[in-house]
Backbone bond lengths (Angstrom), bond angles and torsions (degrees), N, CA, C in turn:
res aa  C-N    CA-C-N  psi(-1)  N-CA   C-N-CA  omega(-1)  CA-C   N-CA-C  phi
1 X - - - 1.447 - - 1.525 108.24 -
2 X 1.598 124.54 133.92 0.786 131.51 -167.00 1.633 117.54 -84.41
3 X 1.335 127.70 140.72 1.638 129.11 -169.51 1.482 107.02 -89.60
4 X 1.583 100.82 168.68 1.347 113.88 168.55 1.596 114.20 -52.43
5 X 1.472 125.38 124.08 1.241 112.79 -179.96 1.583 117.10 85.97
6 X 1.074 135.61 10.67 1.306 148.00 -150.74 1.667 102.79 -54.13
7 X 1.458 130.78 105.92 1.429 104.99 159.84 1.663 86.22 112.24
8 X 1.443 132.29 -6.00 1.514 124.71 -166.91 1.474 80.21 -126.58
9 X 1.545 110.86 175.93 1.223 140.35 170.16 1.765 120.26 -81.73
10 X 1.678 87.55 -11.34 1.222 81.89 170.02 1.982 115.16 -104.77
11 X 0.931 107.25 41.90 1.479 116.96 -150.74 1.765 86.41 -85.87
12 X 1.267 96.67 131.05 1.613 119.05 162.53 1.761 116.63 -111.86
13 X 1.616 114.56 150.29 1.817 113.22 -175.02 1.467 71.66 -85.91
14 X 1.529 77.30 163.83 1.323 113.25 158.27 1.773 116.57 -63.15
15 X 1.564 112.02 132.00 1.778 86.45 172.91 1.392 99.84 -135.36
16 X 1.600 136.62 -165.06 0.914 151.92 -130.08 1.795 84.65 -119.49
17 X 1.354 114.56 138.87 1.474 99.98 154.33 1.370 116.40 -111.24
18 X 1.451 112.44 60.19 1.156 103.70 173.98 1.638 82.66 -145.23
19 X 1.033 126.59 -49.85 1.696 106.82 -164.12 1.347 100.44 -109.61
20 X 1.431 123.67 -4.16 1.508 112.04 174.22 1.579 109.48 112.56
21 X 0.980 129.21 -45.10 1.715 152.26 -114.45 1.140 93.51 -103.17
22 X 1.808 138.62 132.00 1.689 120.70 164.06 1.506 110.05 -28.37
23 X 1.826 104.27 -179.19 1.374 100.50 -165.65 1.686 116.26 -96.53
24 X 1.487 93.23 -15.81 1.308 116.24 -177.02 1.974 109.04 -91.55
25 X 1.138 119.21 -6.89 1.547 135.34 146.19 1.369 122.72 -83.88
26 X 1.404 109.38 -17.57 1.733 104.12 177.80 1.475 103.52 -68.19
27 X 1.399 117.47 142.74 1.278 140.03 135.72 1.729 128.43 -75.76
28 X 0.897 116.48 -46.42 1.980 139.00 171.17 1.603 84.56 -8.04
29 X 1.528 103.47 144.94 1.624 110.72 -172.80 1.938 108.90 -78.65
30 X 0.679 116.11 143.36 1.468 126.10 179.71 1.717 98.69 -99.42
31 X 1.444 113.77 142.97 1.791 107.99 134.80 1.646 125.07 -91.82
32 X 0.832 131.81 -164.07 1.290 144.86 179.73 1.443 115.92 -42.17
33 X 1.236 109.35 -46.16 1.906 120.05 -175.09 1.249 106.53 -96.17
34 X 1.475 111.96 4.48 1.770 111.11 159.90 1.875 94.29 88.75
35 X 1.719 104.99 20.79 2.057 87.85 -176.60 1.453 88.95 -116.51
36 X 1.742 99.44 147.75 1.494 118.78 -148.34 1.790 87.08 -63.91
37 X 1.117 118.69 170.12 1.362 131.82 -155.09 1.565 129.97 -171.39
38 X 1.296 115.97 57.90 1.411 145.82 179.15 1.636 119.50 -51.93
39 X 1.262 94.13 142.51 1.614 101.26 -175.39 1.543 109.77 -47.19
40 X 1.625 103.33 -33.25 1.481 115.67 -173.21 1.855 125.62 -69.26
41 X 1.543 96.50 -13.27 1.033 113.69 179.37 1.539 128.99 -105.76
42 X 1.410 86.25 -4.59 2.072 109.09 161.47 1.282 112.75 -81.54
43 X 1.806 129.82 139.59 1.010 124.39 -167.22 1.830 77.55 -105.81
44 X 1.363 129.46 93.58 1.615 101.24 164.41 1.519 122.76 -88.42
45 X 0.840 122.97 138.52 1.817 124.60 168.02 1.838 113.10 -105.12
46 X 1.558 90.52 160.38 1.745 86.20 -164.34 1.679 74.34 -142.93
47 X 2.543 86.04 117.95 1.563 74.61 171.99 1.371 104.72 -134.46
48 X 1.501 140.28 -172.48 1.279 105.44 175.73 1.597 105.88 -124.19
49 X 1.326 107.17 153.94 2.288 103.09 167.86 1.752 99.33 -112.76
50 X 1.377 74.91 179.67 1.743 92.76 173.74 1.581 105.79 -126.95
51 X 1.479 123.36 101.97 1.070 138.87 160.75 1.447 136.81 -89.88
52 X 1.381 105.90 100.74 1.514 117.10 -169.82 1.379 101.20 78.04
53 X 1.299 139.05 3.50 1.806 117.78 -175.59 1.170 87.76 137.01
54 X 1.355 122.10 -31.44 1.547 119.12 -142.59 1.839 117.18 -115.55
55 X 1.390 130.40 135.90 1.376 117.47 -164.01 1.714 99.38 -100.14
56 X 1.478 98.08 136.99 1.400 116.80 178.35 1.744 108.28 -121.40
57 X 1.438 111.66 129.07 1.316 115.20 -160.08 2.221 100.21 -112.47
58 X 1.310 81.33 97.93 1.729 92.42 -175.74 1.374 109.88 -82.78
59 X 1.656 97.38 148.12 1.686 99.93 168.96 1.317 106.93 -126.58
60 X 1.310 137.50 123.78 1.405 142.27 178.07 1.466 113.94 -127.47
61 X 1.457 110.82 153.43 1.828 113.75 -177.40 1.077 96.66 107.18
62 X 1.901 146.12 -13.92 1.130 104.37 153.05 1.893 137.30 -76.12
63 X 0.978 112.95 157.47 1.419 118.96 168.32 1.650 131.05 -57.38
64 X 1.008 109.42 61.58 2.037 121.74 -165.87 1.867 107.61 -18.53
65 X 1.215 105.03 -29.01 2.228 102.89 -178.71 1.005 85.05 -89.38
66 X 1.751 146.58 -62.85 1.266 107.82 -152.26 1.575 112.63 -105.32
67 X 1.372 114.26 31.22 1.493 110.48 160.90 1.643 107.51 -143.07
68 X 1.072 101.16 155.20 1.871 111.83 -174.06 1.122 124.47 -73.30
69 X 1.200 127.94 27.98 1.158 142.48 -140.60 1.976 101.64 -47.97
70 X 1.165 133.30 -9.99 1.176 110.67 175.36 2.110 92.68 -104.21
71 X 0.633 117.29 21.35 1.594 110.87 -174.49 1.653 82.73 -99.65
72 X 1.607 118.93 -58.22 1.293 128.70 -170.64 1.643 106.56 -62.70
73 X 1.200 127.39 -56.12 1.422 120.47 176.46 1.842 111.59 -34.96
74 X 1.686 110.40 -48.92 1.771 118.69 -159.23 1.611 85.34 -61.36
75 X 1.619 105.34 -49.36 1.886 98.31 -176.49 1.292 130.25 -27.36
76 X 1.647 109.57 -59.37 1.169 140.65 -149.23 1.829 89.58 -84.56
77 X 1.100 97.96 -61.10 2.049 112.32 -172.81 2.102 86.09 -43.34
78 X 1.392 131.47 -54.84 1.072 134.17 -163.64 1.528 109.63 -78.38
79 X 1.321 114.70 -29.73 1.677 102.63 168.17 1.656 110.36 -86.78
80 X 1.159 124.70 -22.79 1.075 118.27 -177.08 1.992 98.05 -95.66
81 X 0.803 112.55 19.52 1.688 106.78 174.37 2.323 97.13 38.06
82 X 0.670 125.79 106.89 1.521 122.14 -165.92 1.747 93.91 157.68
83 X 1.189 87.23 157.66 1.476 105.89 170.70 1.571 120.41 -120.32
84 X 0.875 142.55 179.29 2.182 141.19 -145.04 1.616 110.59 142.35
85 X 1.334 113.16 -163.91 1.251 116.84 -147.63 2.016 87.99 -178.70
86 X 1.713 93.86 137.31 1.084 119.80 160.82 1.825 134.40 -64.32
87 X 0.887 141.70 97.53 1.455 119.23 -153.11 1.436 112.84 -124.10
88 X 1.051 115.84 163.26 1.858 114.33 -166.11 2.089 95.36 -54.60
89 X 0.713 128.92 -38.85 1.637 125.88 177.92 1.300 120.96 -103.63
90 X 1.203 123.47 3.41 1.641 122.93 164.11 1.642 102.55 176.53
91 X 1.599 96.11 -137.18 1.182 110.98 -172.38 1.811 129.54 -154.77
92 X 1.424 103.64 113.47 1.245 105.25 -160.84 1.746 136.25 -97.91
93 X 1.282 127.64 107.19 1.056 123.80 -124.75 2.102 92.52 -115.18
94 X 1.304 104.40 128.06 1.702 86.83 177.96 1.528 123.68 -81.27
95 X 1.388 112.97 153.38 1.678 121.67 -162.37 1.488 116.61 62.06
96 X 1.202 91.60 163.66 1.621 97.51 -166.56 1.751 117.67 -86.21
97 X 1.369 115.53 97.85 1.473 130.62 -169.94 1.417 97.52 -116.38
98 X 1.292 131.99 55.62 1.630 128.80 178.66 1.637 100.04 -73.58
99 X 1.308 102.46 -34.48 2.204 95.22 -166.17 1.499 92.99 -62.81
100 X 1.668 105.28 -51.36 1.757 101.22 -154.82 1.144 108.08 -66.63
101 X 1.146 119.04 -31.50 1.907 108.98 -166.08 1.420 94.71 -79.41
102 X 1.141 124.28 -57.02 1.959 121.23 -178.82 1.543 112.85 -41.43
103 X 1.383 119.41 -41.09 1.764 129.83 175.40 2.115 97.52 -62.73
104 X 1.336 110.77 -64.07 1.253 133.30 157.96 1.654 108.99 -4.60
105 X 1.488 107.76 -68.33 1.383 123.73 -142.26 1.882 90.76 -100.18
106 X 1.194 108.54 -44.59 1.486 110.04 164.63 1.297 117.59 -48.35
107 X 1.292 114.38 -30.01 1.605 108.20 -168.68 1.644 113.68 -92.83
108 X 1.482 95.82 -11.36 1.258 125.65 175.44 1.568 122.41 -63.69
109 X 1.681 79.18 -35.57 2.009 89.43 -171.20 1.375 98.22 107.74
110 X 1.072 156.76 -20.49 1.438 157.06 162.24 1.387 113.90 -48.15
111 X 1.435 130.00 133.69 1.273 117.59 177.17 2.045 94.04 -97.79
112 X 1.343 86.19 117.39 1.714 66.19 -169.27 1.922 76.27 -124.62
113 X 1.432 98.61 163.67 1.238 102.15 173.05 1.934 90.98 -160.22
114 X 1.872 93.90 159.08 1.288 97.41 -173.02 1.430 111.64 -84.62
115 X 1.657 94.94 163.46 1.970 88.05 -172.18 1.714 91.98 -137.94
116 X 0.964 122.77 -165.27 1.753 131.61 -146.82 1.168 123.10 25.10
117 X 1.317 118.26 -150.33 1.279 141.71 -178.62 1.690 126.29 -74.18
């Protein structure tokens, strides 16, 4: 991709407008079409079911390319002491931890807020 000035002396890279950094040094999360894609710009919700007897506390609405979703699941499994699983649409955490992961995800930068019952 071509820079400010391309071909002059006054030629600038391309950089990130979010961390500053050339574009080919950015890390900053991408979605799918490569447009920058911030925790702030995920709607996540944290809701919970009852599976088999048992309550499972889901998070859905993030974007799977531009967040890690299994880096974020080990987080969540480790503040909530519990065990879960990363899944193609969020992340599923066992027993019902709706306060902590929403406090969690806020602190995160996520606007996450709880949803069901």
């Amino acid at each position: 991709m071509p820079g400010l000035f391309d071909g002059s002396k006054l030629e600038q890279p391309v950089t990130c407008p979010a961390c500053g950094k050339a574009a080919d040094d950015c890390t900053c999360p991408r979605d799918a079409n490569g447009a920058l894609c911030l925790p702030k710009d995920q709607d996540a919700r944290v809701r919970r079911e009852k599976r088999r007897g048992k309550w499972v506390t889901v998070v859905t609405g993030l974007d799977a390319n531009a967040t890690d979703l299994k880096a974020l699941a080990k987080v969540l499994k480790n503040k909530c002491a519990s065990g879960g699983t990363a899944t193609d649409d969020g992340v599923e955490v066992q027993g019902d931890h709706r306060e902590l992961i929403v406090a969690h995800l806020k602190a995160l930068g996520y606007p996450a807020k709880p949803a069901g019952g």
